[in-house]
Z-matrix of the N, CA and C atoms (Angstrom, degrees):
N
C 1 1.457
C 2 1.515 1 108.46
N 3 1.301 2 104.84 1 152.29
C 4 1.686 3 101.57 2 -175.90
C 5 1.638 4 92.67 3 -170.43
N 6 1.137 5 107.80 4 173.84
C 7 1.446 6 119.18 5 -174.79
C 8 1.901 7 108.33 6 129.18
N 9 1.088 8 138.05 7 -6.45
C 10 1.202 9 114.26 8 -179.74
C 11 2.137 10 79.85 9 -143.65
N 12 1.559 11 102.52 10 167.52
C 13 1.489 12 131.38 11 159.61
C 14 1.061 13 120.13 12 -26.94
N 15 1.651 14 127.90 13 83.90
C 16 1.309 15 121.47 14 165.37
C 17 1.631 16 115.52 15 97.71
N 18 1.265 17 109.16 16 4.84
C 19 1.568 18 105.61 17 -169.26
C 20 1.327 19 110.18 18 -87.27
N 21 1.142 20 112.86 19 -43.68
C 22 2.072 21 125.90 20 166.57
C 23 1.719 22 98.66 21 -31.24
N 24 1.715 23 89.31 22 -78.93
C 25 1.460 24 91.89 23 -173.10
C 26 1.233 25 134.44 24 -68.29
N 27 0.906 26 139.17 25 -23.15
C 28 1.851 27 154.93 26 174.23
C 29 1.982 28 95.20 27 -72.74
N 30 0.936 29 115.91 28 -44.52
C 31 1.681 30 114.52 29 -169.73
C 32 1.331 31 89.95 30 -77.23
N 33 1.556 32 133.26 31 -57.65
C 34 1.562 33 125.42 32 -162.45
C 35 1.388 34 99.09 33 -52.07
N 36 1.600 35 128.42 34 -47.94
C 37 1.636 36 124.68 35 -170.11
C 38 1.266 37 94.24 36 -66.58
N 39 1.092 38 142.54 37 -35.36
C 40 1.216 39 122.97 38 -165.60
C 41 1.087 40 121.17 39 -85.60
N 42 1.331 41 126.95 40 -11.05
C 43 1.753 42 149.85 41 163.78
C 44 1.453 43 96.46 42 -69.97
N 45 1.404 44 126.38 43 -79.69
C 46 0.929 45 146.21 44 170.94
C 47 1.602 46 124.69 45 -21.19
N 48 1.652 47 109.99 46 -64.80
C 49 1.653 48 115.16 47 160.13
C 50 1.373 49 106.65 48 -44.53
N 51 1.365 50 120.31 49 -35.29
C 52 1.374 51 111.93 50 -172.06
C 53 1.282 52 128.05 51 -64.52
N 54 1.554 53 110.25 52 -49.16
C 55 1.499 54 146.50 53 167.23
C 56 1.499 55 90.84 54 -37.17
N 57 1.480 56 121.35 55 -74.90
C 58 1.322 57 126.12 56 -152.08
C 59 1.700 58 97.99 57 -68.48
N 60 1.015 59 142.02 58 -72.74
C 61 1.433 60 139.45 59 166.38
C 62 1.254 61 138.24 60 -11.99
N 63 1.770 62 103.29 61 -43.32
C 64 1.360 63 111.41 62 153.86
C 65 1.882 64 119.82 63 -73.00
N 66 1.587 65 102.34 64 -32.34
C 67 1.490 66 103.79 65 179.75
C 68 1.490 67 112.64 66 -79.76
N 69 1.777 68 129.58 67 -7.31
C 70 1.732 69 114.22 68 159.15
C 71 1.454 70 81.31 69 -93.83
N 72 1.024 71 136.42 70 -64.44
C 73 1.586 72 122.95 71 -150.29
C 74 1.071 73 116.47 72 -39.54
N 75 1.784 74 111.47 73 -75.18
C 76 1.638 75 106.12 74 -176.15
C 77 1.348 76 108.46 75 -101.16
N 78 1.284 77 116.69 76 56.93
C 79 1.575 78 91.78 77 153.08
C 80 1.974 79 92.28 78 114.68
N 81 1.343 80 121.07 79 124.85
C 82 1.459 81 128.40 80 158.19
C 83 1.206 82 112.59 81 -57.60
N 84 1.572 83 127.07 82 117.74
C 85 0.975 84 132.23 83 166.36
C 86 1.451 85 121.83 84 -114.70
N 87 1.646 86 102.73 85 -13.26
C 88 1.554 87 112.99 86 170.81
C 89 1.284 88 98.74 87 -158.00
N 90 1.581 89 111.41 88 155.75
C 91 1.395 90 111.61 89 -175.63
C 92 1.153 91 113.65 90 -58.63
N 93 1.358 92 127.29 91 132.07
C 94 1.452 93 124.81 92 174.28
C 95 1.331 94 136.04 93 -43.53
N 96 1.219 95 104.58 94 -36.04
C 97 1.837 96 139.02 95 159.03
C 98 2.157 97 107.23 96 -44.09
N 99 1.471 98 106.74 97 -24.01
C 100 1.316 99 89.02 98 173.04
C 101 1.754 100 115.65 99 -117.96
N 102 1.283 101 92.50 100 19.73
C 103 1.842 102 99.58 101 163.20
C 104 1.183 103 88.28 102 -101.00
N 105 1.760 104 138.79 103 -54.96
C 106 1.429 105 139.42 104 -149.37
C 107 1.602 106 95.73 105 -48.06
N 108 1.450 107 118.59 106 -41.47
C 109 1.550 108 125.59 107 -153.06
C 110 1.443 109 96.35 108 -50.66
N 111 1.291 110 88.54 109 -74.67
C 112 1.450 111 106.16 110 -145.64
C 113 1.967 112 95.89 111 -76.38
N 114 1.030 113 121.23 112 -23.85
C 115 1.954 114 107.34 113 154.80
C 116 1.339 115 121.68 114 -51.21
N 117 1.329 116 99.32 115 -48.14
C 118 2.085 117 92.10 116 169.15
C 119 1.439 118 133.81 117 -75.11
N 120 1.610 119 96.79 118 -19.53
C 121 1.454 120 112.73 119 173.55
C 122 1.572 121 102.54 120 -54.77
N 123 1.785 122 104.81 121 -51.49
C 124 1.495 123 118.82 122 -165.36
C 125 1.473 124 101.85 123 -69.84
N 126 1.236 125 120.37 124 -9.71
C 127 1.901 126 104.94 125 -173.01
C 128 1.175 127 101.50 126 -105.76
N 129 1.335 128 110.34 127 -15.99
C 130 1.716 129 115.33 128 171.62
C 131 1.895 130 100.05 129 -71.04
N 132 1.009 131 98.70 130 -66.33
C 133 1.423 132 86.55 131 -172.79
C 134 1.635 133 129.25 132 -52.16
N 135 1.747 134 93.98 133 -25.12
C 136 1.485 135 84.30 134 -175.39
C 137 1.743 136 114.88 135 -85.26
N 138 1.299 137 103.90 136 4.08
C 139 1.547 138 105.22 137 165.50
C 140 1.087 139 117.18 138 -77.41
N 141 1.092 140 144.41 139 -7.96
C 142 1.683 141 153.86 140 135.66
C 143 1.562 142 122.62 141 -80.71
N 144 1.129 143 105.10 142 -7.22
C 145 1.314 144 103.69 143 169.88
C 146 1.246 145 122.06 144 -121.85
N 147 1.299 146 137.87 145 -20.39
C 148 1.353 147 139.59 146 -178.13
C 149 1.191 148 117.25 147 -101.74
N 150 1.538 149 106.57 148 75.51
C 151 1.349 150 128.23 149 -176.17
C 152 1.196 151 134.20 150 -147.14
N 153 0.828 152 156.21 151 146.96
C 154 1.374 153 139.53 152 -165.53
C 155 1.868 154 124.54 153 -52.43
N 156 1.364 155 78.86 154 -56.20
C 157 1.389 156 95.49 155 160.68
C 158 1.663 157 141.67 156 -107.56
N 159 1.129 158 96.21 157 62.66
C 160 1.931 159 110.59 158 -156.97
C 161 1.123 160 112.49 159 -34.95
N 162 1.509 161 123.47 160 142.25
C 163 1.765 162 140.75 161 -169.55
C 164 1.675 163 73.44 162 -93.16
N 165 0.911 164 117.37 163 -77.75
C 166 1.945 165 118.46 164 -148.74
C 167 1.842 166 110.99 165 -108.61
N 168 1.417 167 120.37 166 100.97
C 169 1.530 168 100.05 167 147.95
C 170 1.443 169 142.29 168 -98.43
N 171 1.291 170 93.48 169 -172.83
C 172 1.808 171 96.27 170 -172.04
C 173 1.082 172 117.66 171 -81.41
N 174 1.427 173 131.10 172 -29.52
C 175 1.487 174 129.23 173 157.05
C 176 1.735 175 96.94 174 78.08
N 177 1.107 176 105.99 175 175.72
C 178 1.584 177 123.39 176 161.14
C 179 1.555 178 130.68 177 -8.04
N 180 2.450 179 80.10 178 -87.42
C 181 1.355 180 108.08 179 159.42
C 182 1.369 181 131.59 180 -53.53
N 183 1.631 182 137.48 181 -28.70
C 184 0.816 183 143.89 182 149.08
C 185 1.521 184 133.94 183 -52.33
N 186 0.849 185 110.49 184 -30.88
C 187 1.339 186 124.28 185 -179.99
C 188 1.537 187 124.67 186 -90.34
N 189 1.639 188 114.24 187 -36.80
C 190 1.273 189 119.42 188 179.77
C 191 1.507 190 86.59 189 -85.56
N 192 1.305 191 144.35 190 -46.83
C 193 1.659 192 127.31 191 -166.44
C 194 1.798 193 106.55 192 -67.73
N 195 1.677 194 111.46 193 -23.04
C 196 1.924 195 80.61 194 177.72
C 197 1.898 196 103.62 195 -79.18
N 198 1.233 197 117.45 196 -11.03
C 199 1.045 198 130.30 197 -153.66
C 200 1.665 199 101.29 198 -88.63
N 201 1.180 200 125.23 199 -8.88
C 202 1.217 201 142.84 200 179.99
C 203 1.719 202 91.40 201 -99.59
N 204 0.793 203 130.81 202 -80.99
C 205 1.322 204 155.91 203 -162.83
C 206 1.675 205 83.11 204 -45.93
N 207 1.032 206 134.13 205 -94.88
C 208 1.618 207 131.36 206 140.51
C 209 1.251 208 124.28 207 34.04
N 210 1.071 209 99.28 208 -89.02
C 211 1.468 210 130.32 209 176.50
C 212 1.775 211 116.82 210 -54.08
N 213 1.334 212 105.71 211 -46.64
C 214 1.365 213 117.37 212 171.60
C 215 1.311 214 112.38 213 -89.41
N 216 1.431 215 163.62 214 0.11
C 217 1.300 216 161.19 215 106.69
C 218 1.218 217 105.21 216 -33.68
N 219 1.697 218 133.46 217 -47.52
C 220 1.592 219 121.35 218 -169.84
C 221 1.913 220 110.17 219 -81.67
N 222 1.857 221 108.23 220 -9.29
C 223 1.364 222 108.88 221 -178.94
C 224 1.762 223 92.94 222 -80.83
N 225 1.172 224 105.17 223 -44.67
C 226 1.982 225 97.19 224 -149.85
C 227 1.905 226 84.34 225 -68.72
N 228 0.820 227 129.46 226 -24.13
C 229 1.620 228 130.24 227 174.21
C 230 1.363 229 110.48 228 -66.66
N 231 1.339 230 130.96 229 -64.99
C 232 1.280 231 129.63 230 164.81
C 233 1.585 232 114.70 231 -34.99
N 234 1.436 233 108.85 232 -59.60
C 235 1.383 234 106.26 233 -160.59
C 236 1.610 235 104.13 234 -77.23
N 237 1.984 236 120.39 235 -30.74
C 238 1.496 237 87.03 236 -179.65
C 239 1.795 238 113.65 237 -95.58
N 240 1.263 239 101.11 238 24.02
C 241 1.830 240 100.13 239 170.86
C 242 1.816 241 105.97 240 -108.09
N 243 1.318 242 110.70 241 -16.30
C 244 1.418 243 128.54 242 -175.06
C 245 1.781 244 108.42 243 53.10
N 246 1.252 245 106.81 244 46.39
C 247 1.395 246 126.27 245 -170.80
C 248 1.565 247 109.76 246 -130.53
N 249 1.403 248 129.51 247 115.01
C 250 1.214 249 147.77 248 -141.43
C 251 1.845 250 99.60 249 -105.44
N 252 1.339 251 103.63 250 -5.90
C 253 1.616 252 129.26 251 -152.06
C 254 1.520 253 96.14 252 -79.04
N 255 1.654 254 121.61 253 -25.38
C 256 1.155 255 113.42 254 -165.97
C 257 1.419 256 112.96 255 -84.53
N 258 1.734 257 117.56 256 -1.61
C 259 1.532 258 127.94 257 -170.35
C 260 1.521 259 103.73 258 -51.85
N 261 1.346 260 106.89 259 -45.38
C 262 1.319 261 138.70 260 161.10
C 263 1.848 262 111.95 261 -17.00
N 264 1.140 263 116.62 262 -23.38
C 265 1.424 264 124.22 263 176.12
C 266 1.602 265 112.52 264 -93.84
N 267 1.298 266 107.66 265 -4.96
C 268 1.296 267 119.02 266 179.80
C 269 2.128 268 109.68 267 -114.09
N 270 1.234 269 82.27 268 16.81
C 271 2.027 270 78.24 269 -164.71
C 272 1.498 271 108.86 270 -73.17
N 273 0.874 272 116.83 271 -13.88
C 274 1.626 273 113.55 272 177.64
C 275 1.388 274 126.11 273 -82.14
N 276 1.321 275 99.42 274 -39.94
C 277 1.992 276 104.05 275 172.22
C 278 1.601 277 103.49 276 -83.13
N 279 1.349 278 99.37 277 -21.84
C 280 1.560 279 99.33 278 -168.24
C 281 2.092 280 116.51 279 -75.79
N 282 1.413 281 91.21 280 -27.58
C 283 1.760 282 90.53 281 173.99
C 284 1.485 283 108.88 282 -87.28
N 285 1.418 284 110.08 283 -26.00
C 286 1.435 285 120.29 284 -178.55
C 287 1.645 286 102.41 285 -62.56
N 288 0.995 287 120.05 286 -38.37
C 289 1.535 288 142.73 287 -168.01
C 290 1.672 289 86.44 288 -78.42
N 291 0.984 290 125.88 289 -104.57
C 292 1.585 291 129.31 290 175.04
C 293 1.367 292 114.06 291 0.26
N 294 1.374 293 97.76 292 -86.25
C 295 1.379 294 128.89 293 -167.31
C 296 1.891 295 102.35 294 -44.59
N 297 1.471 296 117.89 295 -24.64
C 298 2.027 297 122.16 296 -158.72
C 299 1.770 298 86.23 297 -100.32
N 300 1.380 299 125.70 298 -33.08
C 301 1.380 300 139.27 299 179.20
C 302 1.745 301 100.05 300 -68.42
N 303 1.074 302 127.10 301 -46.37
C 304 1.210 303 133.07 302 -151.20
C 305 1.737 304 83.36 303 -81.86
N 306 1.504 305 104.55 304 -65.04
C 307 1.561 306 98.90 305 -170.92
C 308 1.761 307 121.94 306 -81.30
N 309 1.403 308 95.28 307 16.64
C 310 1.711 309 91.68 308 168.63
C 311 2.037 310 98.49 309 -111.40
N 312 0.900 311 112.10 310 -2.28
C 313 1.633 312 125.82 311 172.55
C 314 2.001 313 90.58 312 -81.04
N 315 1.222 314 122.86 313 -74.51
C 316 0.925 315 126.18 314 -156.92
C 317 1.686 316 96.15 315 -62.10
N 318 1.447 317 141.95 316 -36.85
C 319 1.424 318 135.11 317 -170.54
C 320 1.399 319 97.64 318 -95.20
N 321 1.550 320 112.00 319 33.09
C 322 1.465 321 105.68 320 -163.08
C 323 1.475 322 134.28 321 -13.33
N 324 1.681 323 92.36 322 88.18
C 325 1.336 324 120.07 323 171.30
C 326 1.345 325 100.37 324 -100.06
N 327 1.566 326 99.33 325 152.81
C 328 1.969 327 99.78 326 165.11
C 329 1.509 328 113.37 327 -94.57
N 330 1.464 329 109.96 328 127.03
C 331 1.551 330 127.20 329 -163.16
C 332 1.718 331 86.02 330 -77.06
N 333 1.048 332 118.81 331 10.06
C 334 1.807 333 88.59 332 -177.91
C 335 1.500 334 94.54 333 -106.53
N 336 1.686 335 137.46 334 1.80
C 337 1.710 336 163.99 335 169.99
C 338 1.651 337 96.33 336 -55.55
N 339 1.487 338 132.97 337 128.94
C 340 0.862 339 127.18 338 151.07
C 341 2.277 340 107.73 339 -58.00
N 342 1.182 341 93.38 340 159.47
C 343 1.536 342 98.00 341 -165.80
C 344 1.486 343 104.96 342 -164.22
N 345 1.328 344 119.88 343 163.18
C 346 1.744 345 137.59 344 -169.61
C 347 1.512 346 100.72 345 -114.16
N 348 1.008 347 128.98 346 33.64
C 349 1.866 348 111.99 347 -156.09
C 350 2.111 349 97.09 348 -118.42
N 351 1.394 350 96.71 349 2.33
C 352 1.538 351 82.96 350 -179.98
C 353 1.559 352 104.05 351 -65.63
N 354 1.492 353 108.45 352 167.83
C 355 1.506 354 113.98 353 177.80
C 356 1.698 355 112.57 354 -70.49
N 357 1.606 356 131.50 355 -24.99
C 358 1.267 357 135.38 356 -178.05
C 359 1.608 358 103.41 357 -83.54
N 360 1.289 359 113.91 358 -28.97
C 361 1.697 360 113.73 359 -173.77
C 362 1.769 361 96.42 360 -82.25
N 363 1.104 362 125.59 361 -47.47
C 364 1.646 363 126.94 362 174.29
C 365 2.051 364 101.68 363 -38.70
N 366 1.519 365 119.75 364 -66.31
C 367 1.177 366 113.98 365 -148.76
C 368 1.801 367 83.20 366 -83.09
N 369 1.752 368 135.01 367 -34.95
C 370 1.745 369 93.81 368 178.11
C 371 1.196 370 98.55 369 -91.39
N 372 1.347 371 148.23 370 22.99
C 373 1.254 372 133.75 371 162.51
C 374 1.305 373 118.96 372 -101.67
N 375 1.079 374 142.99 373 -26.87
C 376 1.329 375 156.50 374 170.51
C 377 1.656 376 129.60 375 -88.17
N 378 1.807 377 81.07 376 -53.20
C 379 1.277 378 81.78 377 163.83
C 380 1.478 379 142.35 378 -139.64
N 381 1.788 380 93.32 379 57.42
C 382 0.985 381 134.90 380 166.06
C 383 1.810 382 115.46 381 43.92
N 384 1.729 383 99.06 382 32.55
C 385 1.607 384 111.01 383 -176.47
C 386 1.768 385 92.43 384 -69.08
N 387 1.435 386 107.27 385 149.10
C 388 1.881 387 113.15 386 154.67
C 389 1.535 388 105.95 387 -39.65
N 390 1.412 389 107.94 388 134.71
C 391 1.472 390 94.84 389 149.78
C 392 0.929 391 144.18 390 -58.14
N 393 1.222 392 110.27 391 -38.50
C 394 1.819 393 141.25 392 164.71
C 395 1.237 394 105.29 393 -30.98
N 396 1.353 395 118.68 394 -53.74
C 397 1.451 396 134.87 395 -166.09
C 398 1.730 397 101.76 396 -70.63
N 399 1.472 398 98.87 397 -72.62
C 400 1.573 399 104.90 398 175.95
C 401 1.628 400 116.27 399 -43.15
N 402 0.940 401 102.30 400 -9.76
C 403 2.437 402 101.30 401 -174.12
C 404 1.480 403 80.01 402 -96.47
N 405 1.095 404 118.92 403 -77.98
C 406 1.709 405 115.88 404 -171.62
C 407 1.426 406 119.57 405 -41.94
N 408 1.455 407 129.81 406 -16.35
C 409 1.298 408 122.89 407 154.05
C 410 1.297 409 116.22 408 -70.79
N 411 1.425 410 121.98 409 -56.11
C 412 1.231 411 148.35 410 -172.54
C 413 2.053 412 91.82 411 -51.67
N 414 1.128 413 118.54 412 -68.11
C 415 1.278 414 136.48 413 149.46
C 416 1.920 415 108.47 414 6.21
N 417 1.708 416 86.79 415 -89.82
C 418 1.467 417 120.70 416 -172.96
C 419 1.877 418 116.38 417 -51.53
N 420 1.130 419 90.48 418 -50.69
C 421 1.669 420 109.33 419 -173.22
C 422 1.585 421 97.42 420 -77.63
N 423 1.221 422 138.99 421 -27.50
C 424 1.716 423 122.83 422 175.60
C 425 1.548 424 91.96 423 -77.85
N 426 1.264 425 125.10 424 -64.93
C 427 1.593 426 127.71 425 -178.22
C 428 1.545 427 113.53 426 -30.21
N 429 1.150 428 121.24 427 -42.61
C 430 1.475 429 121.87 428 175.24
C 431 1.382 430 117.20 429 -70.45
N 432 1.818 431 118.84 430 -43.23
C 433 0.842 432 124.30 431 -177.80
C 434 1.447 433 117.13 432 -73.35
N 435 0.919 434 106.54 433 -24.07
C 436 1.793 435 111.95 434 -179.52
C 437 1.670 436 112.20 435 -71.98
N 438 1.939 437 104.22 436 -45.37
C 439 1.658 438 121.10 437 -179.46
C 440 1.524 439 88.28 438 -52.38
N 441 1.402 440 134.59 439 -52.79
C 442 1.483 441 138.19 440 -145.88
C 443 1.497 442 100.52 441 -83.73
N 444 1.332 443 120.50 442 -27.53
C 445 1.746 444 107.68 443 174.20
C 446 1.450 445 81.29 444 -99.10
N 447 0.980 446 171.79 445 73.19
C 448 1.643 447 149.34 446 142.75
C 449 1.262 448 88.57 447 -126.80
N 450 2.052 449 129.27 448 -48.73
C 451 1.167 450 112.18 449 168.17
C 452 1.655 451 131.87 450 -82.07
N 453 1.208 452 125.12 451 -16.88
C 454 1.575 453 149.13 452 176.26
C 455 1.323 454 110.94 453 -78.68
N 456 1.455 455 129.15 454 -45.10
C 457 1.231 456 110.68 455 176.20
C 458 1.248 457 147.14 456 -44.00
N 459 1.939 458 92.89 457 -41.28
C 460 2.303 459 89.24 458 172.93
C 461 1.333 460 106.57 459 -95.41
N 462 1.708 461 121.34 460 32.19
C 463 1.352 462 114.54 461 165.19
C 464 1.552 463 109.74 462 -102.42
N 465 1.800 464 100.73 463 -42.92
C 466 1.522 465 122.37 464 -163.69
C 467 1.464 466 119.49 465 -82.38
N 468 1.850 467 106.51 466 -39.13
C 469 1.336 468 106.40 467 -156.11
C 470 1.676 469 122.89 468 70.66
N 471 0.712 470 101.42 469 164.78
C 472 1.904 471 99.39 470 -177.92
C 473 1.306 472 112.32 471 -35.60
N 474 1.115 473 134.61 472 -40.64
C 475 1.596 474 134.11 473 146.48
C 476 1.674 475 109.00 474 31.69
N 477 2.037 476 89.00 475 -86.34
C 478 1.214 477 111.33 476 -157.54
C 479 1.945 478 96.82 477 -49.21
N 480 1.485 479 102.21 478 -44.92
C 481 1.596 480 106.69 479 -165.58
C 482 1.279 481 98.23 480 -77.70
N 483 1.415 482 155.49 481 32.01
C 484 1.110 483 127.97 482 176.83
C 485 1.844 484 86.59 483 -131.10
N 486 1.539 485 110.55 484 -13.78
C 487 1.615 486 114.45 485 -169.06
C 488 1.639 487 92.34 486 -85.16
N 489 1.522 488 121.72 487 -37.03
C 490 1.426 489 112.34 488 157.67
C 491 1.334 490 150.78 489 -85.94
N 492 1.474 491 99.48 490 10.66
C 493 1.476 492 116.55 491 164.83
C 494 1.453 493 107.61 492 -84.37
N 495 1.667 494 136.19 493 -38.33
C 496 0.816 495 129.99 494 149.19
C 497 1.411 496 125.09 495 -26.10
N 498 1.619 497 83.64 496 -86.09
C 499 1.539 498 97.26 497 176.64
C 500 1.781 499 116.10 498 -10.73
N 501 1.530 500 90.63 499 -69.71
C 502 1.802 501 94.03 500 -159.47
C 503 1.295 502 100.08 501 -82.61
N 504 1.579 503 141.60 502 7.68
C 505 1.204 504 146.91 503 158.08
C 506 1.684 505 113.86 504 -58.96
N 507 1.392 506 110.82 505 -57.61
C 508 1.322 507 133.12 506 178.67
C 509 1.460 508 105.27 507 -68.60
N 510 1.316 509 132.85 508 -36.36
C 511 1.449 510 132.43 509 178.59
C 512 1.412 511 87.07 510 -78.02
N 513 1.028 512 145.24 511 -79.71
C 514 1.561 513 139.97 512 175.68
C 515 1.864 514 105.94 513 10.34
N 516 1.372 515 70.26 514 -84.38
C 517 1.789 516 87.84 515 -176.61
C 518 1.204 517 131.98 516 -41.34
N 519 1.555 518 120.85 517 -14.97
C 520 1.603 519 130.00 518 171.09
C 521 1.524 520 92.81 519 -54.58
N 522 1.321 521 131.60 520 -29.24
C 523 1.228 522 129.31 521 -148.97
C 524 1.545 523 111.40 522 -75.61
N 525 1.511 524 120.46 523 -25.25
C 526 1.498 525 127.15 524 156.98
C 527 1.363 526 137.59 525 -41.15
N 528 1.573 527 100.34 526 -46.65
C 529 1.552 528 98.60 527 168.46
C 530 1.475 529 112.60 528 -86.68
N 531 1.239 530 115.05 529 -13.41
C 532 1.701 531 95.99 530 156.17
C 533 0.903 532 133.73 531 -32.68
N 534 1.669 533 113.28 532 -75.40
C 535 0.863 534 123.83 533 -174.87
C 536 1.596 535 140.11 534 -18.94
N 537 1.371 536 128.81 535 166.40
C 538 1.174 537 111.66 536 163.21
C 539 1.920 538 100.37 537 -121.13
N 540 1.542 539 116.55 538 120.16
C 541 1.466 540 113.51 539 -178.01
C 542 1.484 541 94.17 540 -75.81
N 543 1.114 542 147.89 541 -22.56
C 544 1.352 543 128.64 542 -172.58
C 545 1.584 544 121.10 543 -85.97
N 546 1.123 545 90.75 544 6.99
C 547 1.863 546 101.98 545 179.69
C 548 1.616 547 102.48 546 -140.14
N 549 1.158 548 119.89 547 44.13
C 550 1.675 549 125.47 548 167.03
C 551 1.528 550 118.31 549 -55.26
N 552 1.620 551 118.37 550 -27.39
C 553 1.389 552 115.97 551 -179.08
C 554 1.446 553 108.99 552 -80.55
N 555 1.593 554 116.97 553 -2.89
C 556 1.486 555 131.84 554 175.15
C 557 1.667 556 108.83 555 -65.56
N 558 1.278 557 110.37 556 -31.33
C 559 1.201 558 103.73 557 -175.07
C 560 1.942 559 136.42 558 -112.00
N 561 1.947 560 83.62 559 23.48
C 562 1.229 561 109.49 560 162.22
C 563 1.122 562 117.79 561 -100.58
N 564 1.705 563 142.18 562 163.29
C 565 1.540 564 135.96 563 162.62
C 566 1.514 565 94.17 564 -124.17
């Protein structure tokens, strides 16, 4: 996901810190050298990007390659702990992701339409929060959620991840009365 100041990059470190924490903590599961990459890649970029007025974004191409990179650090983790628990590093874009699919199905819109309806594009688009501000939540809230299954899991069991799928389900949903229903074609392009 991408579209506002800093959100690419601030969310990848925060995926990423995670990745690496579990890989000194419990155990090497990939050389450390290929989380290191792509964290400096991300602090490099966000010095051009996390600004008000951004020199460089991530665009498309940017976005699907950390997301690969991503994606393939959270498989070789899954597959050599055989623990499904780490999806969990992805829960924040991932209900946001769900949850904008679910309600462009329900206003039957076609999800394959560029569109404004994620929950981070509503609060700087609507309601005119910094972006800056909105990535650093977006930021903040995976970082917690990740500390909370990394420490909760060998107490809770899936528990912990199903009490924060809620969780960020129900925070989701503030996102309705945002809205404005009298300007719905606002949130197509």
């Amino acid at each position: 996901m991408d579209g506002i100041n800093g959100i690419t990059g601030l969310y990848s470190i925060a995926v990423l810190a995670s990745l690496q924490y579990v890989n000194i903590t419990y155990g090497e599961f990939v050389n450390a050298d290929l989380i290191w990459y792509p964290m400096i890649a991300s602090v490099v970029f966000l010095f051009f990007n996390f600004r008000k007025r951004a020199r460089c974004f991530a665009g498309d191409v940017g976005s699907v390659s950390i997301a690969f990179w991503i994606v393939t650090l959270l498989l070789i983790l899954i597959i050599k702990t055989e623990n499904l628990i780490w999806l969990g590093f992805l829960l924040v874009y991932g209900v946001d992701a769900v949850m904008t699919i679910l309600h462009r199905i329900y206003l039957k819109q076609n999800i394959m339409e560029a569109h404004r309806l994620h929950f981070y594009q509503i609060l700087a688009n609507e309601k005119k929060m910094p972006h800056r501000l909105v990535s650093l939540i977006y930021f903040m809230v995976q970082l917690i959620c990740s500390a909370l299954l990394i420490e909760l899991y060998p107490v809770m069991g899936w528990g912990i991840f199903v009490i924060l799928l809620l969780a960020l389900m129900g925070l989701y949903m503030i996102k309705f009365p945002m809205m404005n229903p009298k300007k719905n074609e606002k949130y197509t392009d």
